[in-house]
C-alpha positions in Angstrom: 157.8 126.7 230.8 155.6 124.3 232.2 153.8 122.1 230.3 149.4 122.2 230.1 147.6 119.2 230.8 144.2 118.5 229.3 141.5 116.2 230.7 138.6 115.3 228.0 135.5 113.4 229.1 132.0 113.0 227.6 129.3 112.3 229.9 126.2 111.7 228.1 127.1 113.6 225.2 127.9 116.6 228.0 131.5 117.5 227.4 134.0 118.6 230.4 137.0 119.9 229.7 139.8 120.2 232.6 143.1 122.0 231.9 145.8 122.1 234.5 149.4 122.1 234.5 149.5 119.4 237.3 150.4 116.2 235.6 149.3 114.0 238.9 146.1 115.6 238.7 146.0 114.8 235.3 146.7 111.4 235.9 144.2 110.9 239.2 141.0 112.6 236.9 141.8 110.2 234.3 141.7 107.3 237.1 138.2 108.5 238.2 136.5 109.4 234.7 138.3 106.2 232.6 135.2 105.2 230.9 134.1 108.8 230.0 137.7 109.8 228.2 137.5 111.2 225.1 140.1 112.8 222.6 138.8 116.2 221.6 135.6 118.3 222.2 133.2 119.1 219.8 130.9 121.1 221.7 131.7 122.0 225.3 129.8 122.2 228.3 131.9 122.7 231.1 135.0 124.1 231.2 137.4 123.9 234.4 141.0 125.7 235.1 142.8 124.0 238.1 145.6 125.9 240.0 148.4 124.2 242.0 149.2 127.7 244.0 147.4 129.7 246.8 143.9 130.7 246.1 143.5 134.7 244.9 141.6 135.7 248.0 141.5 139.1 246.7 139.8 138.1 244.0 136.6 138.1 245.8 136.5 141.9 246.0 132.8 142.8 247.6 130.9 140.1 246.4 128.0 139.7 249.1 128.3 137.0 251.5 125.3 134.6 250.8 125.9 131.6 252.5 127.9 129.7 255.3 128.8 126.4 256.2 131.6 124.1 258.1 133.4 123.7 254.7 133.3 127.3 253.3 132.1 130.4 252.9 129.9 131.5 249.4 130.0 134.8 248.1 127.9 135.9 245.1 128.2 138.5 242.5 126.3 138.4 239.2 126.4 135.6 237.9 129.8 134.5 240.0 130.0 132.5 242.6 133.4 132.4 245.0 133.3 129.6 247.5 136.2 130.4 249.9 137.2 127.6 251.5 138.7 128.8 254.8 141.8 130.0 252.7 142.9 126.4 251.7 141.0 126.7 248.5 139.1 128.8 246.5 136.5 128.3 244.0 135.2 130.8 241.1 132.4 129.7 239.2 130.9 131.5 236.7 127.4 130.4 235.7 126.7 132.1 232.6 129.1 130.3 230.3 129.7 127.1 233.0 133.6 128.0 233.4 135.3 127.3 236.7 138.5 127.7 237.9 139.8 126.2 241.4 143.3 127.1 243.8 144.9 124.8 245.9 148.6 124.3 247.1 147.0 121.0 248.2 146.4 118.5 245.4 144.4 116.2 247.3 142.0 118.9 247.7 142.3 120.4 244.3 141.4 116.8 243.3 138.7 116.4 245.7 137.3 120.0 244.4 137.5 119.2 240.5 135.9 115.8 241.0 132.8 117.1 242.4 132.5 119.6 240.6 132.6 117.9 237.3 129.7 115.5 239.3 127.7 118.1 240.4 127.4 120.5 237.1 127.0 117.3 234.6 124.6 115.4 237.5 122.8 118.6 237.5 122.1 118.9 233.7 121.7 115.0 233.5 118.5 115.6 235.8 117.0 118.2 233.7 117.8 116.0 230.5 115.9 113.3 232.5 118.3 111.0 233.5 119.1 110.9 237.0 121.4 109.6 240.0 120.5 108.0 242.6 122.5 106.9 245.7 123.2 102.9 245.1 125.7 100.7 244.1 125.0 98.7 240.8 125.4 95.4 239.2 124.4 93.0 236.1 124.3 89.2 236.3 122.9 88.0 233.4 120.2 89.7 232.1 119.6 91.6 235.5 120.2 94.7 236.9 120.0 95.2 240.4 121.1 98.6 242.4 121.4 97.9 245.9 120.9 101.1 248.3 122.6 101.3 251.8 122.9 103.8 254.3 126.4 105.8 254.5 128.6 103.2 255.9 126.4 100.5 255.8 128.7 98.0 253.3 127.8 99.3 249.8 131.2 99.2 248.6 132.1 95.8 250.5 129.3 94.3 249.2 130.4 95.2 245.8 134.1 94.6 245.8 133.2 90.5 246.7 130.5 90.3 243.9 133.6 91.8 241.6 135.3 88.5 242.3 132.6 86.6 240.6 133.5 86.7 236.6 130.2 87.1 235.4 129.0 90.6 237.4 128.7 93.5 235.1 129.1 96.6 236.8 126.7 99.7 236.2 128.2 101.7 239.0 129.9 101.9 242.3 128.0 105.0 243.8 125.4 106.5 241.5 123.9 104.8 238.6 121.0 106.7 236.4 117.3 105.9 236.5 116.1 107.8 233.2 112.4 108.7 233.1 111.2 105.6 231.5 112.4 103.7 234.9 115.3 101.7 233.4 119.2 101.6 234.8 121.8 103.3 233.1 125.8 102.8 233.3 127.5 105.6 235.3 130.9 103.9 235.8 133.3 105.7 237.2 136.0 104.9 239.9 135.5 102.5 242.3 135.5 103.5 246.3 136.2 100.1 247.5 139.5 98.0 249.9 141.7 96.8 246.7 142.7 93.9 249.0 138.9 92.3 248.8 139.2 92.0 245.1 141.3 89.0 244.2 142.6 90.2 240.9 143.1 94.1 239.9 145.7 94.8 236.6 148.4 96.7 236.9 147.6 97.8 240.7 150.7 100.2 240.7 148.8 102.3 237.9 145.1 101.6 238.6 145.2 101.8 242.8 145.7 105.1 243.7 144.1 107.5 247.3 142.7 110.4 247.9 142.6 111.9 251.3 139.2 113.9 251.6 139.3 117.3 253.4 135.9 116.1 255.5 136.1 112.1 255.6 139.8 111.5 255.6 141.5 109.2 253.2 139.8 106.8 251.1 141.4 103.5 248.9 140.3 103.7 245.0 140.6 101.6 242.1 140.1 102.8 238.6 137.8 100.8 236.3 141.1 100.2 233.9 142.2 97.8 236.8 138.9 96.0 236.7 138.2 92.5 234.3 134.7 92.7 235.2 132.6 94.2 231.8 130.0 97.2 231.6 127.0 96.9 232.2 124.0 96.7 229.8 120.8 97.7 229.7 118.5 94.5 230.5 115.6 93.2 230.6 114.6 92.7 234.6 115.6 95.2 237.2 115.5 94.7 241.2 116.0 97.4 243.6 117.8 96.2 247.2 117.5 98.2 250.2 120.0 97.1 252.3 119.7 97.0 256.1 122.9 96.1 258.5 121.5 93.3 261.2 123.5 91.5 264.0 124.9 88.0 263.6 125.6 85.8 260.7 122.0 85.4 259.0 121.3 87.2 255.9 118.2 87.1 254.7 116.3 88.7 251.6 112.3 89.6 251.9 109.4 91.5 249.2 109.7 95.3 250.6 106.4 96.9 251.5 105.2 99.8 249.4 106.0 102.3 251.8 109.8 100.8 252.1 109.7 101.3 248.6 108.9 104.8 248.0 110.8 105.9 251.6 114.2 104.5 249.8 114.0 105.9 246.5 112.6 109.4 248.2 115.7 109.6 250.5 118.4 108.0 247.3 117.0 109.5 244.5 114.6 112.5 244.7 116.5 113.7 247.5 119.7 112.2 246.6 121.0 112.0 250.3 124.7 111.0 249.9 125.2 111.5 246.1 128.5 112.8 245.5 128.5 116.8 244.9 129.2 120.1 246.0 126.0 122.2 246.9 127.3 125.4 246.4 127.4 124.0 242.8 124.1 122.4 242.7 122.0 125.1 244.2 122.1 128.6 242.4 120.2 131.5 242.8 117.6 133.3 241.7 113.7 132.4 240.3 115.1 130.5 237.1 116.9 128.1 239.2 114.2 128.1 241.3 112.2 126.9 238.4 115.2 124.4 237.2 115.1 122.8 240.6 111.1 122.4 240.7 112.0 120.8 237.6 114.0 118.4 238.5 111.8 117.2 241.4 108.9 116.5 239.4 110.9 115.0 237.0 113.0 112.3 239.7 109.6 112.0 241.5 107.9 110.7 238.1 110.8 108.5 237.4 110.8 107.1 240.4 107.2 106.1 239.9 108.1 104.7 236.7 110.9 102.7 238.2 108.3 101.5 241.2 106.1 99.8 238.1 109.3 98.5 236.6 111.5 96.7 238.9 111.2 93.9 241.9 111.8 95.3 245.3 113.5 93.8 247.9 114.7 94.5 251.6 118.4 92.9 252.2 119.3 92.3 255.7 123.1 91.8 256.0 124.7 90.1 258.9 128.6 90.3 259.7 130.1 88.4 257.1 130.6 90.3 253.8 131.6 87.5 251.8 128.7 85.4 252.8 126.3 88.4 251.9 127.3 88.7 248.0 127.3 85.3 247.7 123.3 85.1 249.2 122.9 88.2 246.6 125.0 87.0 243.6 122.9 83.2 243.9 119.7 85.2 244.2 120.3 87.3 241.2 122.1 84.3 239.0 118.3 82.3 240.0 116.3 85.9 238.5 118.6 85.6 235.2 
């Protein structure tokens, strides 16, 4: 009989429960959700099943076709949704009592799957609780907090991974810290997406550097935050907000953003969320009460983002071609702020 693994994380004092009887997978959602772990629930709030076995096509039945895309296929019925992923996977999501349970032969993608899931359902609730992600990586030097936002690809996580090699960084999050609705930063640590050969000193990499290969993007390095000496962040008492901007060349500079830069970045990172980690299908429901959560949750980023405008410096970082060089420009700038 095989043995049942159980994953435990609180999130904000929103619980997720994963059971599985995959021990690696076990392992790899522990990697990813270290600083969230928890012993035992008190009072669940989303419960996932994870499969290691061919995905119960048949288990769709009639349910009625209600969207399409390049991943998958969406079929609603009720309160059920079944995202059929071209036969390689197969979600069922049931959104009454926020149970899911996910098939895969393929753990990489039954990894891929549970991970965003568990970010989409719990970012989802965060934002009507009125806390909410935006697309940045963060940091804490002294008593500042600075989340830096880049285009996809544009060096977020090489900018972080050389400001990890200076002791004194604090890190509030590699991809998508919280902005609550009085404007301040929040910690949202969880794994980091960055080359483990750029930081100089990772514990126990044989445990704590681990991969996932991505059905869409291909394979990606990742450390877990049990292999990292730099502390948590706090909450602080300054806050800057970094666009960054890629430029040719060695010159990095730093410059006041304009108002407009201002609210274009934190419309397209936050209130959007362009390039937040999450499913869609598992963001976006039907019907006029989700129509309603959703309008909620736009007014709701929108006025923190206003709040955040009032509370934090704003700047515009252009980054030349040497990495090392840029955190260093950043990490004096910041250490001069603290």
């Amino acid at each position: 009989m095989l043995v049942e693994f159980r994953n435990v994380f609180n999130f904000y004092d929103l619980e997720v429960v994963v059971r599985s009887k995959s021990e690696e997978l076990y392992k790899r959602l522990n990697l990813d959700f270290s600083n969230f772990i928890v012993e035992d629930p008190s009072e669940v709030f989303l419960e996932i099943e994870c499969f290691k076995e061919s995905p119960p096509l048949d288990r769709i039945g009639n349910a009625k076709i209600t969207r399409t895309s390049s991943n998958s296929i969406t079929h609603d019925q009720g309160p059920i949704r079944f995202n059929n992923y071209f036969e390689q996977g197969l979600t069922i999501f049931d959104y009454d009592v926020e149970k899911s349970k996910i098939y895969s032969l393929d753990i990489e993608f039954l990894h891929e799957l549970t991970y965003l899931i568990i970010l989409s359902r719990v970012g989802k609730r965060l934002d009507l609780l009125g806390l909410h992600r935006i697309h940045a990586m963060g940091v804490q030097i002294g008593d500042v907090s600075c989340l830096c936002m880049f285009p996809m690809g544009g060096g977020k996580s090489t900018l972080l991974a050389n400001l990890l090699n200076y002791d004194d960084v604090k890190i509030i999050s590699d991809d998508s810290p919280l902005i609550n609705t009085r404007g301040e930063f929040l910690n949202f640590a969880i794994r980091l997406g960055v080359a483990p050969e750029l930081i100089k000193n990772i514990k126990n990499p044989d445990e704590n550097i681990y991969s996932l290969t991505r059905r869409q993007y291909g394979k990606k390095e990742l450390i877990s935050l049990e292999g990292i000496s730099n502390e948590l962040a706090s909450k602080s008492k300054r806050q800057v907000l970094i666009q960054g901007k890629r430029i040719k060349g060695s010159t990095s500079r730093l410059h006041k953003a304009r108002l407009d830069q201002k609210i274009y970045s934190l419309m397209i990172n936050m209130v959007i969320g362009i390039g937040l980690p999450m499913i869609f299908e598992y963001f976006w429901e039907n019907g006029f009460t989700d129509f309603l959560r959703k309008s909620k949750i736009a007014c709701l980023r929108f006025f923190a983002m206003i709040r955040v405008l009032f509370k934090s410096d704003f700047y515009i970082f252009e980054t030349g071609d040497e990495p090392i060089k840029n955190a260093k420009i950043l990490y004096e700038f910041l250490k001069e702020k603290s």
